[in-house]
C-alpha positions in Angstrom: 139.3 56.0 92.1 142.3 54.5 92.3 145.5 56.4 94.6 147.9 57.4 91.9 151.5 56.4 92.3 155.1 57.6 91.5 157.7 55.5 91.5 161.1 56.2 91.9 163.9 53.5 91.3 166.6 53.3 88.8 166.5 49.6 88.1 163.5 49.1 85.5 163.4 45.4 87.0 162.2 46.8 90.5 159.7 49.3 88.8 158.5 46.6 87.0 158.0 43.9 89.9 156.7 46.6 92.2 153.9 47.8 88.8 153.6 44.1 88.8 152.2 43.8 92.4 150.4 47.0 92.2 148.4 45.6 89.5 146.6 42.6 91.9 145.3 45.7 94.1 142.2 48.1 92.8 143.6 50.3 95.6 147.0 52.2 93.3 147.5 52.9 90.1 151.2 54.0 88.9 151.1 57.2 86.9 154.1 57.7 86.5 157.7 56.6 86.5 161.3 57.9 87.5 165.0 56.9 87.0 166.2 59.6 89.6 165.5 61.9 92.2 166.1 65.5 89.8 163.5 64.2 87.4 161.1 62.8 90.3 161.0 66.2 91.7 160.1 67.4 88.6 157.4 64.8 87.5 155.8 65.5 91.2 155.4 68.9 90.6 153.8 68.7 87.1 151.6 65.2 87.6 150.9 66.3 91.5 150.8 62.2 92.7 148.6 61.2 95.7 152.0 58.9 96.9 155.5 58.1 95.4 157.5 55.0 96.6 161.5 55.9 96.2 164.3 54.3 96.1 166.6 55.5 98.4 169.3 54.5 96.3 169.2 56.8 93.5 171.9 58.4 91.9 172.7 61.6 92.1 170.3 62.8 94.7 169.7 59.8 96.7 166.4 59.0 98.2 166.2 61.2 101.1 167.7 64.6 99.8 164.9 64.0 97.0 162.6 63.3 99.7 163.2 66.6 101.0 163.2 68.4 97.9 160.1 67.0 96.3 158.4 68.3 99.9 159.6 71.5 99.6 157.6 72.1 96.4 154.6 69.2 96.9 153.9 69.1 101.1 150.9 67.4 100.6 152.3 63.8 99.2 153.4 60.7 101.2 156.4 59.3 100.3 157.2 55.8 101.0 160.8 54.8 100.7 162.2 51.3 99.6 165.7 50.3 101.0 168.0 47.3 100.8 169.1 48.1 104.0 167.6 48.1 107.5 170.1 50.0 109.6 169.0 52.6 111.9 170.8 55.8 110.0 169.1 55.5 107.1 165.1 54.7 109.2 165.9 57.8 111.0 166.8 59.6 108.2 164.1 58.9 106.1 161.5 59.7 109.0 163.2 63.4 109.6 163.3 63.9 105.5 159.4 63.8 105.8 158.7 60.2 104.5 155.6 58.2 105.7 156.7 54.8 105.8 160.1 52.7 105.6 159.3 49.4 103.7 162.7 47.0 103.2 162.8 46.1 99.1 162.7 42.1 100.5 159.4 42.7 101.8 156.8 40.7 100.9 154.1 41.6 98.5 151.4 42.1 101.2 153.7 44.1 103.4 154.1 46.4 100.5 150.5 47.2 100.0 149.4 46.7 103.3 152.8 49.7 104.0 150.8 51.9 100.6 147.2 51.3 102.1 148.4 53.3 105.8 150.2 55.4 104.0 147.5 56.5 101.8 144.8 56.6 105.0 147.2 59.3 106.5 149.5 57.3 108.8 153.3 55.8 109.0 154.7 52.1 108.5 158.2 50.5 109.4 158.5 47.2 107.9 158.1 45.0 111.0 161.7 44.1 110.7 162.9 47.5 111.4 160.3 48.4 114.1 161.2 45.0 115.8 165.1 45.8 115.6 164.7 49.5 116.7 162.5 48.7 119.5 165.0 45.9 120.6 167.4 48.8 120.5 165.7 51.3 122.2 164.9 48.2 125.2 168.4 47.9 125.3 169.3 51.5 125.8 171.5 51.0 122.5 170.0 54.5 120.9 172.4 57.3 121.7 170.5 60.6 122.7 173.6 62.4 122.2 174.8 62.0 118.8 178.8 62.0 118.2 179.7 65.3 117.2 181.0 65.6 113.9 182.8 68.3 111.2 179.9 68.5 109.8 177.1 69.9 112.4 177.9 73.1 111.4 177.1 72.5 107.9 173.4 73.4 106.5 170.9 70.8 105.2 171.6 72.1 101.5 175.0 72.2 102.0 175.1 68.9 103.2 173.3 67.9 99.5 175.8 70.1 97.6 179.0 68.6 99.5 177.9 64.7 98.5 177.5 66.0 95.0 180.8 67.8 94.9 182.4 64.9 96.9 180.8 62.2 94.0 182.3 64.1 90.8 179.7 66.6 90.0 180.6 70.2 88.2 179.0 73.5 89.8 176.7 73.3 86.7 175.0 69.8 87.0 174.6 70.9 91.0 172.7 73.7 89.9 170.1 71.5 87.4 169.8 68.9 90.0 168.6 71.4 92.7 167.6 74.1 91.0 169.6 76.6 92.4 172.0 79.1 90.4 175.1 78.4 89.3 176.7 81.0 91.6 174.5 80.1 94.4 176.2 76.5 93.9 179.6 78.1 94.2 179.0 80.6 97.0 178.0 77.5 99.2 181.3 76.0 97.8 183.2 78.5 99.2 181.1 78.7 102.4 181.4 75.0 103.0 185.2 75.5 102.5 185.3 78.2 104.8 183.4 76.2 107.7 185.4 73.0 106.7 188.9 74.7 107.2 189.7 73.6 103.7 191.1 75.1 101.0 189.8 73.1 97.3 187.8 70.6 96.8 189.9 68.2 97.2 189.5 69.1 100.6 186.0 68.6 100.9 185.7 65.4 99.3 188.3 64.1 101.9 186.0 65.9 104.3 182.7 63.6 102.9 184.8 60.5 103.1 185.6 60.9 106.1 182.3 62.1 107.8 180.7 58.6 105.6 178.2 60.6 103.4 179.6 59.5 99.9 181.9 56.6 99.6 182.9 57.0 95.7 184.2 60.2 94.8 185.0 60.8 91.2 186.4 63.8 90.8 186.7 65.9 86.9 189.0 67.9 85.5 186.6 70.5 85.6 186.1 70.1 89.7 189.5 70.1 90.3 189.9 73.3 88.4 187.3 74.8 90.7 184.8 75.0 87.7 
């Protein structure tokens, strides 16, 4: 029986090239597909996948904070996640979400499969371009083992998700849906994050995400600047 497959990208062009090269192997079998993080979360928990290949350019929650979240609730998948982008932030971060493998979205079709196939036997994959380059790095001595500190060390792994969301335009409310929390539990950590931050609106902490690189377009409502 065939390993059933979520996947998670918001470009139907990409789900339908990777379903494309899934179809040449007797190996997978997509069940399902997502448009974002909030619904892949929830299609994990009712369809219960053997492995989902994400994006980790979705909107809303990105990638890696769904990573997290869909692990929280389904420990037992492997997620494999697909990136435009080879540079070592985003590897790393991937690995410490939980993901199994880190496969770069100009891989070839092989590399793919061949990245879904140890994946599904229980083990990890870089895509040899990133192994190569962060080997070459870690040769070099070019890894720092002490990370610059930042304004943000202090902050929580949730309240790390809940600033990017507040810094990219989102309402208390559409926090909530997206990670499932309460609406006042989405506006105590508000006020926490505001607190640690030394700020005073959020205003403040969207300057505060800029900054510290963890969202690049905020779009801030009417509603947000109201407090809301």
């Amino acid at each position: 029986m065939p390993f059933q497959v979520l996947l998670v990208d918001d470009h139907k062009i990409m789900r339908d090239g990777i379903k494309a090269i899934l179809r040449h192997s007797d190996d997978f079998e997509v069940m399902a597909e997502s448009e974002s993080g909030t619904e892949a979360v929830q299609l994990c928990r009712k369809k219960a996948p053997d492995i989902i290949l994400m994006d980790i350019g979705l909107p809303g929650l990105n990638g890696i904070e769904t990573t997290t979240e869909i692990l929280r609730h389904c420990p037992d998948v492997k997620i494999v996640i697909l990136s435009m982008y080879d540079d070592e932030h985003s590897v790393v971060s991937a690995i410490r979400s939980g993901a199994r493998a880190f496969v770069l979205k100009k891989a070839s079709d092989n590399d793919l499969l061949d990245a879904l196939r140890t994946v599904a036997k229980g083990g990890s994959y870089l895509s040899p371009q990133v192994s190569d380059r962060l080997l070459q790095r870690i040769q070099k001595g070019d890894l720092s083992s002490t990370p610059t500190p930042t304004p943000l060390d202090g902050l929580s792994p949730r309240e790390l998700q809940v600033l990017r969301l507040v810094a990219e335009g989102k309402t208390s409310k559409e926090i909530a849906v997206m990670l499932d929390l309460g609406l006042q539990t989405v506006r105590s950590y508000r006020k926490t994050m505001m607190k640690k931050l030394g700020v005073n609106n959020v205003a403040g902490l969207t300057q505060v995400a800029l900054a510290a690189g963890i969202t690049r377009f905020p779009i801030q409502s009417a509603k947000q600047q109201a407090g809301q």
